[in-house]
Backbone bond lengths (Angstrom), bond angles and torsions (degrees), N, CA, C in turn:
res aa  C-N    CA-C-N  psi(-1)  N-CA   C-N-CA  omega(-1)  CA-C   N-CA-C  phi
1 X - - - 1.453 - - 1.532 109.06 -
2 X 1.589 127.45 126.61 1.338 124.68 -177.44 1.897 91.95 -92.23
3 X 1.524 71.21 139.27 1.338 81.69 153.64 1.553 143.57 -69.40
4 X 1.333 141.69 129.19 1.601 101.72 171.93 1.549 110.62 -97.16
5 X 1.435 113.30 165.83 1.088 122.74 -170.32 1.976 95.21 -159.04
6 X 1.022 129.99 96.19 1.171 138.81 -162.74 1.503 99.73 -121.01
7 X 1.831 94.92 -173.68 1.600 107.24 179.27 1.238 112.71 -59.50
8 X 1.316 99.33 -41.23 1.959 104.88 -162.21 1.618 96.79 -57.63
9 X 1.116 115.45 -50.94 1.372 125.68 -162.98 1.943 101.16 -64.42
10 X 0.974 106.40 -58.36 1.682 99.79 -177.95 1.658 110.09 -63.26
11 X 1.259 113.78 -41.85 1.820 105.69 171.20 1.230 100.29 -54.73
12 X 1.243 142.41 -69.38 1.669 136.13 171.86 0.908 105.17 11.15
13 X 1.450 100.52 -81.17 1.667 125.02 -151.28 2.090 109.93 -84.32
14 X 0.956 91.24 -1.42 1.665 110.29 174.52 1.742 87.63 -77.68
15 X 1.219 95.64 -75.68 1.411 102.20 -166.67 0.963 118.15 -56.43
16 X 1.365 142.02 -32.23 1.546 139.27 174.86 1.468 89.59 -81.43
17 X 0.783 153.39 152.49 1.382 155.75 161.48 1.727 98.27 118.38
18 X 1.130 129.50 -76.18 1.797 127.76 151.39 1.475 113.47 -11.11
19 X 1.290 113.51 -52.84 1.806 123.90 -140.76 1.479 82.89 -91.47
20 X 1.429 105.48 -65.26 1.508 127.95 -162.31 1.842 129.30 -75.04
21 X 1.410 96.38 -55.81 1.866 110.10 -174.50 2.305 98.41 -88.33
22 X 1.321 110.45 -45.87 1.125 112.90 -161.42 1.446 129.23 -68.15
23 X 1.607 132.71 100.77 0.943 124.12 -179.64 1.560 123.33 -127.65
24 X 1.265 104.81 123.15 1.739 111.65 171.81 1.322 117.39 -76.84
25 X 1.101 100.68 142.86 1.673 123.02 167.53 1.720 111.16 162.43
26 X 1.456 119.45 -134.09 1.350 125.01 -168.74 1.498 92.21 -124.41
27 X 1.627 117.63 127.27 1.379 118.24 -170.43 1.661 100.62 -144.52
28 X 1.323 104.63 161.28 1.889 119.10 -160.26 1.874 81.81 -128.01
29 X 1.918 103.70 98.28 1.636 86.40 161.37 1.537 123.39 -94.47
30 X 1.507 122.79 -159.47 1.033 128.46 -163.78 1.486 110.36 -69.46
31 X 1.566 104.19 -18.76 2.080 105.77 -174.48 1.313 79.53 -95.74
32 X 1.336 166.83 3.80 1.230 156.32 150.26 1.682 116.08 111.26
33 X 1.944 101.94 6.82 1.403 98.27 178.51 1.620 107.89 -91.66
34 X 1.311 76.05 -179.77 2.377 84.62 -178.30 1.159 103.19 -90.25
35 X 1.279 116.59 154.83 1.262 105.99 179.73 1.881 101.61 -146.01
36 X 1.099 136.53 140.36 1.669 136.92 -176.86 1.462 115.87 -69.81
37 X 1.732 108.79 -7.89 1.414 105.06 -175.97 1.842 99.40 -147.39
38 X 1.629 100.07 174.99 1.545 83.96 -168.57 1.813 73.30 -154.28
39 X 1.388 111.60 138.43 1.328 123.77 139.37 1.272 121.44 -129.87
40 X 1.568 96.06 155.97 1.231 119.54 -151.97 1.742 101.77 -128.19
41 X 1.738 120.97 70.29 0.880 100.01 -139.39 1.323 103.42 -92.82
42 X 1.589 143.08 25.54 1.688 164.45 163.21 1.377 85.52 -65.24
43 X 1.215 134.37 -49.83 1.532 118.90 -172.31 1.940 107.15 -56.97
44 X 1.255 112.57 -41.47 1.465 98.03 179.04 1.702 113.00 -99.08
45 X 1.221 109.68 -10.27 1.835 107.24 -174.80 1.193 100.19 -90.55
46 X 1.486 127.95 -10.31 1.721 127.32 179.67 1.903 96.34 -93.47
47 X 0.971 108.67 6.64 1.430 117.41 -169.06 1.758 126.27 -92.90
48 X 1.234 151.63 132.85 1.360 132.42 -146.26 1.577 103.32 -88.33
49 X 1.294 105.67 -34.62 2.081 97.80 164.66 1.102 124.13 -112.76
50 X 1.391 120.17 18.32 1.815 137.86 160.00 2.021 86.14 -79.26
51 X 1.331 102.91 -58.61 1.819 84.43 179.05 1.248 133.04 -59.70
52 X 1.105 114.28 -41.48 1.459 130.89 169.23 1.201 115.58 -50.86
53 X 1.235 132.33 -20.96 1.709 144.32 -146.14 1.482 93.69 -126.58
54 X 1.508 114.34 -42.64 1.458 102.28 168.72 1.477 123.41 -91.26
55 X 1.202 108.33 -39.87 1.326 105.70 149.97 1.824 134.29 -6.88
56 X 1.662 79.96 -76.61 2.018 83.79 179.39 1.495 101.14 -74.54
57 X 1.757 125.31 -36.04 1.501 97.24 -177.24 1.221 125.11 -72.63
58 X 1.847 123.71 11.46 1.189 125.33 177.99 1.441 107.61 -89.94
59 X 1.564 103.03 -48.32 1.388 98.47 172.49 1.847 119.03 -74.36
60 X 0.585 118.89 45.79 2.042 128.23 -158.73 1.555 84.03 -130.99
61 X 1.374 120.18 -45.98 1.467 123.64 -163.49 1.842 105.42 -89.89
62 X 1.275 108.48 -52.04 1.603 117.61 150.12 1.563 109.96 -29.57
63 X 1.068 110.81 -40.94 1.838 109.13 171.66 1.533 114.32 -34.04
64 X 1.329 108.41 -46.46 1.354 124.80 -168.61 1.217 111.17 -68.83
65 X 1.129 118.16 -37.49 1.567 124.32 -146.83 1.707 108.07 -139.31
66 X 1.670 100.35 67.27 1.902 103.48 175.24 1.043 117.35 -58.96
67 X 1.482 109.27 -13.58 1.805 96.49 -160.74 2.270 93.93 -91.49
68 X 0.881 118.70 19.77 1.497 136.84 -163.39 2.025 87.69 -91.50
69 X 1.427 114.43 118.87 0.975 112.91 -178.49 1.865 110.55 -129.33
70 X 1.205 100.71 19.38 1.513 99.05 163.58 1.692 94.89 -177.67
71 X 1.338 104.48 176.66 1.491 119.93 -178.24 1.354 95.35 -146.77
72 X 1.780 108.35 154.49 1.360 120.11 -167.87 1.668 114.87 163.10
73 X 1.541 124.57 173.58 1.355 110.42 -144.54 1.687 80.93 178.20
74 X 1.602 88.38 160.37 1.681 97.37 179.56 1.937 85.36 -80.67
75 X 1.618 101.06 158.42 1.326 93.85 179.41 1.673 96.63 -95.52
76 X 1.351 103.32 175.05 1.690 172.96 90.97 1.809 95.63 -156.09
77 X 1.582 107.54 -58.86 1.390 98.02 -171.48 1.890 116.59 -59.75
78 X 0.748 119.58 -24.17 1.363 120.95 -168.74 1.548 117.13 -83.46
79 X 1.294 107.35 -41.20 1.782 122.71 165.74 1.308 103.28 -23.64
80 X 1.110 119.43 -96.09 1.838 115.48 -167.33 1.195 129.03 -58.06
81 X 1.240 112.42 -1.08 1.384 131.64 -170.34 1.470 90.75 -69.75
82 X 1.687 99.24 -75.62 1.474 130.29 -166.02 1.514 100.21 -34.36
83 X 1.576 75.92 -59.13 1.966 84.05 -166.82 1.907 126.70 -29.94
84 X 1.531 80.98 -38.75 1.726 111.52 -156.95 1.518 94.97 -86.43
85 X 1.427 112.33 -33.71 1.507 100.26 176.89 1.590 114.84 -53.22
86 X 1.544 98.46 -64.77 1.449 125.36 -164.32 2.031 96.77 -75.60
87 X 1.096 131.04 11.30 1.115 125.64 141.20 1.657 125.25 -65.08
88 X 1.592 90.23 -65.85 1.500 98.91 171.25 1.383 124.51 -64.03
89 X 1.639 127.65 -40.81 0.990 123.68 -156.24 1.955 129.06 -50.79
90 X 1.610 111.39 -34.44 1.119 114.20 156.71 1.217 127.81 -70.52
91 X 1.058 144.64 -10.73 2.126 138.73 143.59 1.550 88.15 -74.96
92 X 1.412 159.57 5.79 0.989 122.42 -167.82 1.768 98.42 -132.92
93 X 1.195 116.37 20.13 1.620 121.27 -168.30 1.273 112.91 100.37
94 X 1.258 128.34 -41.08 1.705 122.42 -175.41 1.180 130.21 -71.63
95 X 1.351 138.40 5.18 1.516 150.59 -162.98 1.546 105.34 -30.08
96 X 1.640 103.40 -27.69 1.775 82.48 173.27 1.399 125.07 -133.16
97 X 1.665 94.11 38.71 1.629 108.17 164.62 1.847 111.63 -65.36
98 X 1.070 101.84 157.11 2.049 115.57 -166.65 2.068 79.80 -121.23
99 X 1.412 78.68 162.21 1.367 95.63 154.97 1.385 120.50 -146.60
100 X 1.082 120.37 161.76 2.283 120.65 170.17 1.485 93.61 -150.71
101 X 1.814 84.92 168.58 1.298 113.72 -178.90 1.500 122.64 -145.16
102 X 1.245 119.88 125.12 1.441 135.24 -147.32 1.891 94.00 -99.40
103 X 0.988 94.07 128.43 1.695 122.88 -160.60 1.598 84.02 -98.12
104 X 1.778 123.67 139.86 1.460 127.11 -159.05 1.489 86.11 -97.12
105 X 1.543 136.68 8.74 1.100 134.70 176.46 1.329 105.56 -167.26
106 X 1.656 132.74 147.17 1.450 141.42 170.07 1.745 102.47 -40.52
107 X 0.929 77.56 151.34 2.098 97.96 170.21 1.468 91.66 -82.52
108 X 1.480 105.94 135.20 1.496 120.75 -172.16 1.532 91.67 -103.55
109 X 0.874 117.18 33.07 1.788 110.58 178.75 1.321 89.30 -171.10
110 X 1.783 102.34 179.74 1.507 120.69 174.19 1.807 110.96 79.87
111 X 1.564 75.28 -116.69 1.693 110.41 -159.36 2.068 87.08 -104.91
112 X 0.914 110.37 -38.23 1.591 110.99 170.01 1.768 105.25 91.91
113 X 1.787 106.61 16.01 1.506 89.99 -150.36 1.984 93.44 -89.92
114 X 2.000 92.37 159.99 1.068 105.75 168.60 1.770 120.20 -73.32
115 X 1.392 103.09 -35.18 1.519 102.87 -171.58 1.853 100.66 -125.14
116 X 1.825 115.42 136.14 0.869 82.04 -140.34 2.185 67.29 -123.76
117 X 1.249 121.78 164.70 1.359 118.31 178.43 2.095 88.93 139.43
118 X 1.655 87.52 178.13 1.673 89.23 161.32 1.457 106.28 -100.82
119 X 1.090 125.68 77.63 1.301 151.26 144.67 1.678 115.39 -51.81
120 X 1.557 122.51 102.26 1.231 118.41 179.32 1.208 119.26 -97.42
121 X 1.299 113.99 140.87 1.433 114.06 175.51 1.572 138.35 -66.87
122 X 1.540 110.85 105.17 1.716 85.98 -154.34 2.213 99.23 128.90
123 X 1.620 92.94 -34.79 1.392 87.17 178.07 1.861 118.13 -72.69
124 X 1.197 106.82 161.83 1.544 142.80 171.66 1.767 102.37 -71.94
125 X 1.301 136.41 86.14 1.310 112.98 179.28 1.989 109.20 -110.06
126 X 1.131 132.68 177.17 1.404 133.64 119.12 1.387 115.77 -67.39
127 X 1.381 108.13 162.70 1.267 130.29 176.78 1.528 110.95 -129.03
128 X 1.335 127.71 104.48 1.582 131.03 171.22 1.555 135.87 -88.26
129 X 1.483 133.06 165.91 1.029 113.18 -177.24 1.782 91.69 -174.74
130 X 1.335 104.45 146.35 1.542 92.36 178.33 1.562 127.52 -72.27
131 X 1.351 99.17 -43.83 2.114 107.93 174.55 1.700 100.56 -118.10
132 X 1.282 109.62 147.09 1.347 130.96 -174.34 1.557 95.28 -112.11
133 X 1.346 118.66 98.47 1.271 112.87 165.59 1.786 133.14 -95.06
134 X 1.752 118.11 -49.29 1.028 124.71 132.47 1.128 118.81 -114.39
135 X 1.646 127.25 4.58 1.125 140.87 -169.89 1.759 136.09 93.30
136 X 1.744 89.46 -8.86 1.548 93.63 -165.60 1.733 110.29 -56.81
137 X 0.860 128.79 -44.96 1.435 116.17 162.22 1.470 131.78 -11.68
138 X 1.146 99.93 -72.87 1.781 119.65 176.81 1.454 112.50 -86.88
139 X 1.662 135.31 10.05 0.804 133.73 152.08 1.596 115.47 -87.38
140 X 1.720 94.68 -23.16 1.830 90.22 164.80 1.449 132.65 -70.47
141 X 1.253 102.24 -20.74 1.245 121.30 -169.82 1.440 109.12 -88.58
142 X 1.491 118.60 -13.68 1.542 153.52 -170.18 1.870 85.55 -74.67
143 X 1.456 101.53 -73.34 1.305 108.15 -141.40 2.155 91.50 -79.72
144 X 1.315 123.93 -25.42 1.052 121.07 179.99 1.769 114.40 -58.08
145 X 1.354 102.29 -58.87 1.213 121.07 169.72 1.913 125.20 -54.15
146 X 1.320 106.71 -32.90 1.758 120.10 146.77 1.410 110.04 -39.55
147 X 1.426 112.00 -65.09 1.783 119.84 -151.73 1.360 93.26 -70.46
148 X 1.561 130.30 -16.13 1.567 109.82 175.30 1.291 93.25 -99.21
149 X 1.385 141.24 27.08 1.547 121.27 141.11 1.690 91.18 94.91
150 X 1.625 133.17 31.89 1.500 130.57 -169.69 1.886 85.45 -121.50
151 X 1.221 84.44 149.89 1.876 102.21 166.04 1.397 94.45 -100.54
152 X 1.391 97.92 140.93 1.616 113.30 169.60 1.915 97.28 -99.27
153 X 1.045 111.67 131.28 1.793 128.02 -175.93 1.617 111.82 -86.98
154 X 1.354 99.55 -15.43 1.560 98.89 -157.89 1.823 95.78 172.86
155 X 1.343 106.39 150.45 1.471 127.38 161.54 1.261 108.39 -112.53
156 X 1.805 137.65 131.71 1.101 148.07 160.22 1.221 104.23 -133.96
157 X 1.893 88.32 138.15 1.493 126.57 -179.82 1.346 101.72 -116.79
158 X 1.616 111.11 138.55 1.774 113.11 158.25 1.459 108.11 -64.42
159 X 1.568 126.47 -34.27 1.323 132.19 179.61 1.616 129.09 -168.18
160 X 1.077 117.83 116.76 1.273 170.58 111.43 1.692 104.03 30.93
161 X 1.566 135.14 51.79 1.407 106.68 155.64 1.454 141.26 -7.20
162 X 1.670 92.64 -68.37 1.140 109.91 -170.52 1.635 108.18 71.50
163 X 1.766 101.48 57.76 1.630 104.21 168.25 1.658 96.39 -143.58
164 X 1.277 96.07 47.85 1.484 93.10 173.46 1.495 138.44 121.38
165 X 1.351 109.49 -22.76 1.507 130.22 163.72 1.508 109.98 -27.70
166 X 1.795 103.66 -82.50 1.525 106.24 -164.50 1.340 108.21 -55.79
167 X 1.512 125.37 -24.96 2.051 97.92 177.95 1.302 103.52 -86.12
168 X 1.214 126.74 -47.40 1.430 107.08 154.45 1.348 150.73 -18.02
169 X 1.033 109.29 -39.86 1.566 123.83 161.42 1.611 106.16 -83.13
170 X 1.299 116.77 -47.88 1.438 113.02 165.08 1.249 151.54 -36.07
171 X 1.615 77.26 -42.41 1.558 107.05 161.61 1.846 124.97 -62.32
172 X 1.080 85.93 -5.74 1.517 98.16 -172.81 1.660 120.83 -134.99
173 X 1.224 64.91 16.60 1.971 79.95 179.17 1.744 123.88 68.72
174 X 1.679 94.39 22.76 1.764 88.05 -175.12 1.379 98.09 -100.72
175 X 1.694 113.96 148.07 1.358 126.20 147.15 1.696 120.09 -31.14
176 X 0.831 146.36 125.90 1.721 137.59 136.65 1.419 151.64 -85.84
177 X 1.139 132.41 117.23 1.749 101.37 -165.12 1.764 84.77 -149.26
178 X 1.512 100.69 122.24 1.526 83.67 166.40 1.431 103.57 -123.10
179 X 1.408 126.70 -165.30 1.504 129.55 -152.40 1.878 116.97 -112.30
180 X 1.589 91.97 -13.08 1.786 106.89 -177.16 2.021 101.38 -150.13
181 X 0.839 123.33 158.11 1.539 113.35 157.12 1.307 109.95 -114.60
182 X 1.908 150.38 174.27 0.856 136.65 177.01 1.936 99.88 -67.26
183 X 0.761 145.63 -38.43 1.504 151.64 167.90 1.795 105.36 -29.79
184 X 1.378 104.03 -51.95 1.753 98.24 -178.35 1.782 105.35 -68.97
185 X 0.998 116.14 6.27 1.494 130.78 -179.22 1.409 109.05 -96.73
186 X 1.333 110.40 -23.20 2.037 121.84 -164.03 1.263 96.79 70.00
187 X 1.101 141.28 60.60 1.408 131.30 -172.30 1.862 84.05 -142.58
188 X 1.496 125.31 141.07 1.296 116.33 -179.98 2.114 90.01 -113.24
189 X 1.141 95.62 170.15 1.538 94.91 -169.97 1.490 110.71 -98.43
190 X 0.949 121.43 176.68 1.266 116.90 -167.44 2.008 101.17 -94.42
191 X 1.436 106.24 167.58 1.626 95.46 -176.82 1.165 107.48 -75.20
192 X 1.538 106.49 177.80 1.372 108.95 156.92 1.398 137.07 -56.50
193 X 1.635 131.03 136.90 1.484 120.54 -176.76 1.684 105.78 -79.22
């Protein structure tokens, strides 16, 4: 079953993301440069048709890639993502997609694990995340998801800087596809550092 994922559906998500995640001014990001704009994209993926909207464009990209047997992401950004996939995914063809979530450090107790879901060893996954900045995020979640012996199929972003992610991932031999770039925003990106 294809998914659809059309115009209507990406202006949506243009627009919630504008209204909702997008803010101008003078901002300090996580690599420590400035940047003229800031999203915040938990404001629309914690949202009931920011999920829905990412949701199907996650599974839209899953189109590609059947042999893909879970989705997952280091958390905060990746959490609702997941969630929203594996909401939809059974009305949408996937009934037996899994999902996990990669902990930014081992569990200091328990089970001690880094990635935590029924995650099999040996599986085909995506890897998600809400903004793609150079990617280091979802390259952690890259290399966590490696050490249990899983191929990553693909990296998906709800959105797309465009300061460096896709060669980054390139650099490493991953697929990329995200669902908006900061550009479908009117927002131009900042240069290269």
């Amino acid at each position: 079953m294809a998914v659809e994922w059309n115009e209507g559906h990406r202006g949506s998500l243009v627009e919630l993301l504008k209204r909702d995640s997008l803010r101008v001014g003078q901002f300090t990001l996580a690599s420590g440069r400035s940047s003229h704009y800031y999203i915040d994209g938990r404001k629309v993926t914690l949202g009931a048709e920011g999920a829905r909207l990412i949701g199907r464009g996650v599974l839209k990209v899953l189109d590609d890639h059947p042999e893909i047997a879970a989705v997952g992401g280091l958390t905060m950004g990746a959490d609702p993502i997941v969630g929203a996939a594996l909401a939809l995914a059974p009305d949408l063809g996937r009934p037996e997609l899994r999902g996990f979530l990669v902990r930014k450090q081992a569990k200091g107790h328990g089970t001690g694990n880094l990635v935590e879901g029924p995650l099999e060893p040996g599986s085909t996954v995506a890897i998600v995340d809400d903004v793609a900045t150079t990617g280091g995020s979802s390259l952690q979640a890259v290399d966590a998801v490696e050490a249990l012996g899983c191929k990553v199929a693909v990296v998906i972003a709800v959105l797309d800087r465009l300061e460096g992610a896709a060669a980054n991932f390139a650099a490493r031999g991953l697929a990329f596809r995200s669902l908006l770039t900061i550009r479908d925003l009117g927002v131009e990106p900042l240069p290269p550092a």
